[in-house]
C-alpha positions as CSV (number, residue, x, y, z in Angstrom):
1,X,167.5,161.0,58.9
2,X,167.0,163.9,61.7
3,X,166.2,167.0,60.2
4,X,168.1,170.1,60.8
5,X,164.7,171.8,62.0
6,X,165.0,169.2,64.7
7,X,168.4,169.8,65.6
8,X,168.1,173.8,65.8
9,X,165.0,173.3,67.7
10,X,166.1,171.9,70.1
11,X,169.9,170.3,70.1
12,X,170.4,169.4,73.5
13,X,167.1,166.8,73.7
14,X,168.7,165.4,70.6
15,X,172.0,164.7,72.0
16,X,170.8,163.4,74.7
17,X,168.6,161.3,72.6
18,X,171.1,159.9,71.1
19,X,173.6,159.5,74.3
20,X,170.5,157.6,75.3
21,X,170.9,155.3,72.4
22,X,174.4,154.7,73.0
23,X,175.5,156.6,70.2
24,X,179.2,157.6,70.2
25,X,180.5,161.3,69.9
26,X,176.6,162.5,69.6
27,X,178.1,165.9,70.8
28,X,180.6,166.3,67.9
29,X,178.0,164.5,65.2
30,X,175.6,167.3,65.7
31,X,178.4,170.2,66.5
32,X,179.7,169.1,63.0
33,X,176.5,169.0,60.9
34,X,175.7,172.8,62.2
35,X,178.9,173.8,61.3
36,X,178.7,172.5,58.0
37,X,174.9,174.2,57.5
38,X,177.0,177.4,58.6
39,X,179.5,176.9,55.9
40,X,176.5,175.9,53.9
41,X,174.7,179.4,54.5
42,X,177.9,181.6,54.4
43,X,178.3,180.5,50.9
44,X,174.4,180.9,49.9
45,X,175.0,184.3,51.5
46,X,177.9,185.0,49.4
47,X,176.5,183.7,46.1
48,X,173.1,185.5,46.2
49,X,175.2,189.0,47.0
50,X,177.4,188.3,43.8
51,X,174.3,187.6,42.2
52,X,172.7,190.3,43.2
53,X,175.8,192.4,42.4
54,X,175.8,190.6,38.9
55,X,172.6,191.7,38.1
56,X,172.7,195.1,38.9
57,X,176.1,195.3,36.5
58,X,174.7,193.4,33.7
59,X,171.2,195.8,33.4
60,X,173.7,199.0,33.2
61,X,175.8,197.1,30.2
62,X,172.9,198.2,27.8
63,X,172.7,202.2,29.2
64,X,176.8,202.2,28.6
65,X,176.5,201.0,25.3
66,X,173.6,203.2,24.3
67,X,175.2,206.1,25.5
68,X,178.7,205.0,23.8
69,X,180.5,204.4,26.5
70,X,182.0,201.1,25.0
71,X,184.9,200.8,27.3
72,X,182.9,201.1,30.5
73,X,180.7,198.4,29.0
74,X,183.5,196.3,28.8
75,X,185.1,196.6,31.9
76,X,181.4,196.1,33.5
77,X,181.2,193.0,31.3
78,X,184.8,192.0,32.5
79,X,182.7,192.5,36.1
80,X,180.2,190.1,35.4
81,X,182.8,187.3,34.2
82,X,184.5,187.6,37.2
83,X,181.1,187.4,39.1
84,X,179.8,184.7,37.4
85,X,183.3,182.5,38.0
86,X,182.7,183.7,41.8
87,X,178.8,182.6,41.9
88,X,180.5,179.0,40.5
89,X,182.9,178.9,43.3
90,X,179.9,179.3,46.5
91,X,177.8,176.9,43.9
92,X,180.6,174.2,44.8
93,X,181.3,175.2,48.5
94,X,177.5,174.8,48.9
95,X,177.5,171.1,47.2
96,X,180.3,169.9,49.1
97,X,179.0,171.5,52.5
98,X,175.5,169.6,51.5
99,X,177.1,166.7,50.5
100,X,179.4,166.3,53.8
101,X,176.6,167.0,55.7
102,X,174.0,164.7,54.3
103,X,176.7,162.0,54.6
104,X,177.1,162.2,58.4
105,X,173.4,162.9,59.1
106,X,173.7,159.2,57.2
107,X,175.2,157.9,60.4
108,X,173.6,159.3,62.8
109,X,170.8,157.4,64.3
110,X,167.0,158.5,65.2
111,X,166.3,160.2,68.9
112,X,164.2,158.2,71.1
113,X,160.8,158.9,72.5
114,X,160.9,160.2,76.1
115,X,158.9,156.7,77.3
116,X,161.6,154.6,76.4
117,X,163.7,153.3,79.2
118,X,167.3,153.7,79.5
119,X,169.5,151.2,79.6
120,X,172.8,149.8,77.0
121,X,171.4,146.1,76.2
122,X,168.7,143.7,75.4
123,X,168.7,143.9,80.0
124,X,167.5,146.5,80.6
125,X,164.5,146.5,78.2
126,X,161.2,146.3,80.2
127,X,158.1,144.1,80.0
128,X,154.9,145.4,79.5
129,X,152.8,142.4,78.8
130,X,152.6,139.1,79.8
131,X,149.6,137.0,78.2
132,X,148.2,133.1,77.2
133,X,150.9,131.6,80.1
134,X,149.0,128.9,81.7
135,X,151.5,128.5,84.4
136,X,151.2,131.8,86.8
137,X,154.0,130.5,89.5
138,X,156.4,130.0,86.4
139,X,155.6,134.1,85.5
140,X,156.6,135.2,88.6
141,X,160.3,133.3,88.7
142,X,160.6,134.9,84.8
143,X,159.9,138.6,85.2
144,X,160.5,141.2,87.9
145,X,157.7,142.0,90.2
146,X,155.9,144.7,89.3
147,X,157.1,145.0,85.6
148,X,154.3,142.8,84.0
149,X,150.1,143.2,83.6
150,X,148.9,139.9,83.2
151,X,146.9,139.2,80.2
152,X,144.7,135.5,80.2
153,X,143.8,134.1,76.8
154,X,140.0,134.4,76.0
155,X,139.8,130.2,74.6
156,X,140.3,127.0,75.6
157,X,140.7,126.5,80.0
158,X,144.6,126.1,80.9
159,X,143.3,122.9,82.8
160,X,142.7,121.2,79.0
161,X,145.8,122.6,77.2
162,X,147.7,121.5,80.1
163,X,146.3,118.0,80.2
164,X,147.7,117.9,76.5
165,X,151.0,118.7,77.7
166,X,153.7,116.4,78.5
167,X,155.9,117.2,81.4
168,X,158.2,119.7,81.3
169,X,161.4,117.4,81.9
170,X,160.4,115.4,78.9
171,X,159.8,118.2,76.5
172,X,162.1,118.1,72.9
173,X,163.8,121.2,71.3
174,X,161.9,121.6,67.8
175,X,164.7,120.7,66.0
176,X,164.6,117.2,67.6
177,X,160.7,117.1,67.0
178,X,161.3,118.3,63.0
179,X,163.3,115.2,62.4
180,X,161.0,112.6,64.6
181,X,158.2,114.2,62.5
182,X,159.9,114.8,59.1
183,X,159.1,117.8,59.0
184,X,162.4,120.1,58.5
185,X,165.9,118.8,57.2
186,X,168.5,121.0,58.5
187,X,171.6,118.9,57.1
188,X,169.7,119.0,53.6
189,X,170.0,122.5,54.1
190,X,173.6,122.8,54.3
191,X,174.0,120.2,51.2
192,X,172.0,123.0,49.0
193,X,173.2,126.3,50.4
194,X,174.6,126.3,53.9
195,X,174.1,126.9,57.5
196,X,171.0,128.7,58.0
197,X,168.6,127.6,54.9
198,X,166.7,125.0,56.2
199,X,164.5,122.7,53.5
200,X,160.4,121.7,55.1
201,X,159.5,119.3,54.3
202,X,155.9,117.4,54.2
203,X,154.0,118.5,57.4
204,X,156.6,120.9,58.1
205,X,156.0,123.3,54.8
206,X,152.5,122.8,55.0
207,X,152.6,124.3,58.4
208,X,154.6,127.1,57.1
209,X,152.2,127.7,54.0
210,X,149.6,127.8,57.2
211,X,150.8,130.3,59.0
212,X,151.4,132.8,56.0
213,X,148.1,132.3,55.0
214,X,146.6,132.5,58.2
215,X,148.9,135.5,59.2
216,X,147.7,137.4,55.4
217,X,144.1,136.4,56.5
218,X,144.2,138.5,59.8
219,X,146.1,140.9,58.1
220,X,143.5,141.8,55.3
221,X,140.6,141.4,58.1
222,X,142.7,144.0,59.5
223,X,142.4,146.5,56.8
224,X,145.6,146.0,55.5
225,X,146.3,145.7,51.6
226,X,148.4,142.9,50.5
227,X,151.0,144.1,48.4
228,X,154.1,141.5,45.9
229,X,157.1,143.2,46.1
230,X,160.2,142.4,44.6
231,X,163.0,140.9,47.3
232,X,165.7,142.6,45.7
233,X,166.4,146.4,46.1
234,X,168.4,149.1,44.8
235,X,171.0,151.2,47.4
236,X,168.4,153.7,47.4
237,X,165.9,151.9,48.6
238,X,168.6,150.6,51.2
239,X,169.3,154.4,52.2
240,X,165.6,155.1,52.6
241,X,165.0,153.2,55.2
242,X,168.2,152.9,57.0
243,X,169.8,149.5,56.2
244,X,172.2,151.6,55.0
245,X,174.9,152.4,55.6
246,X,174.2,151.0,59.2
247,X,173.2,147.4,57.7
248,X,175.6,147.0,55.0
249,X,177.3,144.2,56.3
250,X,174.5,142.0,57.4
251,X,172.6,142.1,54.0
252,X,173.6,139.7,51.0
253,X,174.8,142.5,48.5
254,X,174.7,141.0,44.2
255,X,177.6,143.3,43.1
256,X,177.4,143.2,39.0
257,X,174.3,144.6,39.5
258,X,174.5,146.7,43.1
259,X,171.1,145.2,44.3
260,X,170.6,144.0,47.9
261,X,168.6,141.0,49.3
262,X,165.9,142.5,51.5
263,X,166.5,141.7,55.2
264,X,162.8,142.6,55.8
265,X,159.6,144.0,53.5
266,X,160.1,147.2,55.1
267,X,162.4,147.8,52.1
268,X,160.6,147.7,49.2
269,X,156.6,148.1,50.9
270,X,158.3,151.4,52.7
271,X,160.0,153.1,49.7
272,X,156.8,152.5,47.5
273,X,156.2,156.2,49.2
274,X,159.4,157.3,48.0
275,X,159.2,161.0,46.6
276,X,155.8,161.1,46.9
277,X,153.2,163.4,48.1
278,X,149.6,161.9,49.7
279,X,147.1,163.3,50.0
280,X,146.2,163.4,54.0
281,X,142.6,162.2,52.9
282,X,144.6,159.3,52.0
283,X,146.0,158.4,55.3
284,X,147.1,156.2,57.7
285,X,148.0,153.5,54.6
286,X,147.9,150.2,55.6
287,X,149.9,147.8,54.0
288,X,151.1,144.0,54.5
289,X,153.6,141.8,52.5
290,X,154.7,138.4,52.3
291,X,158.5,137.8,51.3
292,X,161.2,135.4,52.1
293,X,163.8,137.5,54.3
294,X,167.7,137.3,54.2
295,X,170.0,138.2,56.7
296,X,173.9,137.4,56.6
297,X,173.9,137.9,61.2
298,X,177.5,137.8,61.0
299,X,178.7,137.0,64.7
300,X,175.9,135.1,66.0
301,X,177.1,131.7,67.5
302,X,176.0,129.0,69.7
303,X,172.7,128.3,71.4
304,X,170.9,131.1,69.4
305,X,171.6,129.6,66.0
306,X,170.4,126.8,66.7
307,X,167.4,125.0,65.0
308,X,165.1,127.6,63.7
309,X,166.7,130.3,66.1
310,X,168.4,132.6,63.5
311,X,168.7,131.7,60.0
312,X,169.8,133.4,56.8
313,X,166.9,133.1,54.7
314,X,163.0,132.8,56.8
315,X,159.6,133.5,55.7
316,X,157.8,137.0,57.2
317,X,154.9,138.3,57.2
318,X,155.1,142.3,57.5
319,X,153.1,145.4,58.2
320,X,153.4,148.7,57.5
321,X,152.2,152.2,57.8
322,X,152.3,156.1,56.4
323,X,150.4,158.5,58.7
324,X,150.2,161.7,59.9
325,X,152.4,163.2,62.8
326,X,148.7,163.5,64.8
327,X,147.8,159.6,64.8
328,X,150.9,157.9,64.2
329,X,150.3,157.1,68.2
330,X,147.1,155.6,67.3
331,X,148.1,153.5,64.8
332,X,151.3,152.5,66.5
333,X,148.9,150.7,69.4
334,X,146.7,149.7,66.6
335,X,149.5,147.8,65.3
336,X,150.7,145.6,68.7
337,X,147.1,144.8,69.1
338,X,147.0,143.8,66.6
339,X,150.5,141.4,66.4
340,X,149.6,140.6,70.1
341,X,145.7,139.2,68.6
342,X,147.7,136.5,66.6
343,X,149.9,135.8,69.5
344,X,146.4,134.8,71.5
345,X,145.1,132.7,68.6
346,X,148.1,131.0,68.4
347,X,148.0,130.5,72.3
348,X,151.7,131.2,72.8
349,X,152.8,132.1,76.1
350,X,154.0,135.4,74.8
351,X,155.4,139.1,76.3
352,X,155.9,142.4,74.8
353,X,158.4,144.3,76.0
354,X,159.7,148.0,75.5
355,X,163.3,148.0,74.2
356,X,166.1,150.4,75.6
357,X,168.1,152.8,74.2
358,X,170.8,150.9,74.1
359,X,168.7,147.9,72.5
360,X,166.9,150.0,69.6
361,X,167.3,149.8,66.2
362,X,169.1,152.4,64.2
363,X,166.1,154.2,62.5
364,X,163.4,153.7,65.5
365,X,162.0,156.4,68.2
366,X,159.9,153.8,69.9
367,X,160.3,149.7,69.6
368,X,158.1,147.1,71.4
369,X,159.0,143.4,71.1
370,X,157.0,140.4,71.3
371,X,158.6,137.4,72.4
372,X,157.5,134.1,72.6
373,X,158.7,131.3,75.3
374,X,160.3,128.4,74.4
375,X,159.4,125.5,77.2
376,X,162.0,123.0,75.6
377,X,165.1,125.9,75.4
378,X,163.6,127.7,78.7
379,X,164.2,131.0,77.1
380,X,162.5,133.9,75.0
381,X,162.7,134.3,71.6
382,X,161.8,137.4,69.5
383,X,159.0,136.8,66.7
384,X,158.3,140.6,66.0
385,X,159.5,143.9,66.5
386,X,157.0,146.6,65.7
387,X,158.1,150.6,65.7
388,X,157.1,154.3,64.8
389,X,160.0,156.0,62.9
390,X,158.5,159.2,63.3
391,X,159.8,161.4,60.5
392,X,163.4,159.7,60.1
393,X,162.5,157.1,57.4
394,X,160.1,159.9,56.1
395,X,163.3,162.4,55.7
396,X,165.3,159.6,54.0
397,X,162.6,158.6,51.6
398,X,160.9,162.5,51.0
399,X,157.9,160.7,51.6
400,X,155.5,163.9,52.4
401,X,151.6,164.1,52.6
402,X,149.6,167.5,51.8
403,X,147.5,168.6,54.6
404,X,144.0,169.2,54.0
405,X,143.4,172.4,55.6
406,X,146.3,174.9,54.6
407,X,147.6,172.3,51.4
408,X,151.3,172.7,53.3
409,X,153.5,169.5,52.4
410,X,155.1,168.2,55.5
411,X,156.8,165.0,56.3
412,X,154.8,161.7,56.6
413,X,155.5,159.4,59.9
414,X,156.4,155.9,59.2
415,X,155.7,152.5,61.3
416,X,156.2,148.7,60.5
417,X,156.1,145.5,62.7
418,X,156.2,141.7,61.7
419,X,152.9,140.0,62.3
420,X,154.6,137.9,62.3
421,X,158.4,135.9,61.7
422,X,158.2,132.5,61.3
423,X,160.8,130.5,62.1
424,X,160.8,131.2,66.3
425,X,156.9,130.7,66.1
426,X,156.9,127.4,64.5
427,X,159.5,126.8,66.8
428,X,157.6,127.4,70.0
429,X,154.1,126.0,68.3
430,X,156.4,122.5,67.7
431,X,157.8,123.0,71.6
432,X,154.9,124.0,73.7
433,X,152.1,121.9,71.5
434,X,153.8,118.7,72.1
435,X,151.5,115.9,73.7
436,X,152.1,112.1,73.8
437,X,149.9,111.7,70.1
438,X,151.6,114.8,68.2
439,X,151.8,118.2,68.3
440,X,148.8,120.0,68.5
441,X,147.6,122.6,66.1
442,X,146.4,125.5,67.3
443,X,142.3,126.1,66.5
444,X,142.6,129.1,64.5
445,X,145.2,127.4,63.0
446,X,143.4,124.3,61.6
447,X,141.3,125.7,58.9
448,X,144.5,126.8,56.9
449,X,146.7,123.1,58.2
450,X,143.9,120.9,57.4
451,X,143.9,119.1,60.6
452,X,144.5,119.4,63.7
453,X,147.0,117.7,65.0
454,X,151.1,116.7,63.7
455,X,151.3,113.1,63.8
């Protein structure tokens, strides 16, 4: 939620942050949450000169009395009634200028950092990073010139991993390759639940229970603590991080008891911090968590729900951070180094790219992408999304840290990424790793599979 110290500060870079974003009527939105602080003040003003007028009153009542002047006494306690029924009446104004305004500032989303590009889709967003592609003619016909920095993986020669390969007409979508392998059954799926809840199977959840592990692993090399939260949250939590009331219709909601299905461990790792001071000693914290995710994606259609493209329920791996205003920076670029390390050990052909206004979630200032390439679909698909909130999540949550030097309490920064989703990466690992005996298992990758090769 933008604070209002933002928005006096400087209200025209936040409008046109958030015309940047795409963000309809950003002009009135802010127009109307200063005019409601005005009605806001104007009552605070009102109440604490009624207040200040009931005070004086009331400390004469005693000097009337004492003196005998009973009448007077009672006409000045008569005063202070009326007073008190007045203070009541700004008390209310205030709450319902608080309340109004709260609930708007609800709606509107966060402003964007000045280095993210303009644009109103998924278009315009620009690529950064291009790495582990052992095909360099195929980069160039993907990405605009100019807009990448190539990045070679550090491992095996592309000669060998292409050798391994089978040719590109020949290659199968994964979810041909799950069922000539056993390994997921999409249909059983739909039998047990529906659309979009796949069962693994064999080789297929043993690859899964792989990849978690080895994605925890990296995770806890990292400096990250594991933490077990609950997949269910309260609204609250939902509020604090900004699935609602932007989200609301894409999360599975259990209504007897008003608890949501977490989309993502943001939730529950993120509002751990809720209402809480740290101690800036204490900071950046580094957590990680392992959850199943659900997600209603009402709307989506077609080629991109196919397979393992976009399900309702998938497996995640995610990190988070607290931090100061001072490093969030740092630890942001921490973080895609670190998501882009498991994208090289993996040897995916992966890029990152830096998402639009128009592309941005709700609650970020700054989103990078990682995308893997699918070479049986020919097309990217999205396997993280790591962002710095900057103080919005922070406002939402009251999650504050105590500086060290002058002990003032100011608002914590807030970050999170997946490191990473798996349903698109088992997707392109089945794809790109096929080969005439299997599918080959990545190296780093074999210690946690058991072998090294689908067969």
């Amino acid at each position: 939620m933008l604070t209002l110290k933002q928005i006096y500060d400087d209200k025209a870079k936040v409008i046109a942050g958030l015309n940047k974003k795409h963000f309809s009527g950003a002009q009135e939105a802010i127009d109307e949450v200063l005019r409601l602080d005005g009605e806001r003040k104007t009552a605070q003003q009102a109440k604490d000169a009624a207040a200040a007028q009931m005070n004086q009153i009331s400390k004469s009542i005693g000097a009337l009395m004492a003196q005998g002047k009973r009448e007077e006494a009672e006409t000045a306690k008569a005063q202070t009634g009326a007073l008190k029924a007045q203070i009541a009446e700004f008390d209310a104004k205030m709450s319902e200028a608080e309340e109004a305004q709260t609930k708007l500032l609800l709606t509107i989303p966060n402003v964007p950092y000045d280095i993210v590009p303009e644009g109103a889709s998924a278009e315009d967003n620009l690529a950064v990073t291009i790495g582990n592609w052992p095909n360099q003619p195929m980069i160039d016909a993907i990405t605009k010139d100019g807009a990448i920095a190539l990045r070679n993986w550090d491992g095996e020669t592309d000669e060998k991993i292409a050798a391994e390969r089978i040719a590109q007409s020949e290659k199968l979508p994964h979810w041909e390759l799950a069922k000539k392998y056993n390994l997921i059954d999409f249909d059983l799926g739909v039998k047990i639940s529906g659309a979009g809840f796949p069962v693994y199977i064999g080789q297929g959840a043993r690859l899964q229970r792989a990849l978690i592990n080895f994605f925890l692993s990296e995770a806890n090399k990292a400096g990250y603590t594991e933490i077990m939260p609950p997949t269910v949250v309260n609204a609250a939590s939902g509020y604090g991080t900004g699935q609602l009331p932007d989200k609301e219709g894409q999360m599975y909601h259990c209504e007897v008891d008003d608890l949501y299905l977490i989309p993502t461990a943001e939730v529950p790792v993120t509002n751990i911090y809720r209402d809480v001071i740290i101690d800036e000693d204490k900071l950046p914290i580094k957590n990680c968590a392992y959850t199943e995710c659900f997600r209603r994606e009402a709307g989506s259609y077609g080629k991109d729900v196919r397979g393992l493209n976009r399900l309702h329920e998938f497996s995640k791996i995610e990190i988070v951070r607290i931090d100061t205003p001072e490093h969030s920076d740092a630890s942001h670029k921490e973080m895609l180094e670190h998501v882009e390390g498991l994208l090289q050990k993996l040897e995916l052909p992966y890029r990152i790219l830096r998402l639009s206004g128009g592309d941005m979630s709700f609650t970020a200032a700054l989103c990078y992408d990682f995308e893997v390439y699918s070479e049986a679909q020919h097309r990217w698909l999205e396997v993280s999304s790591t962002s710095n909130f900057d103080t919005y999540q922070a406002n939402r949550l009251k999650c504050r840290y105590r500086r060290a030097e002058d002990k003032k309490v100011t608002l914590c920064h807030t970050l999170n990424g997946s490191a990473l989703a798996l349903p698109r990466i088992v997707a392109a690992l089945l794809e790109n790793n096929q080969c005439e005996e299997g599918i080959r298992i990545p190296k780093a990758l074999q210690p946690f599979f058991g072998d090294d090769m689908i067969r």
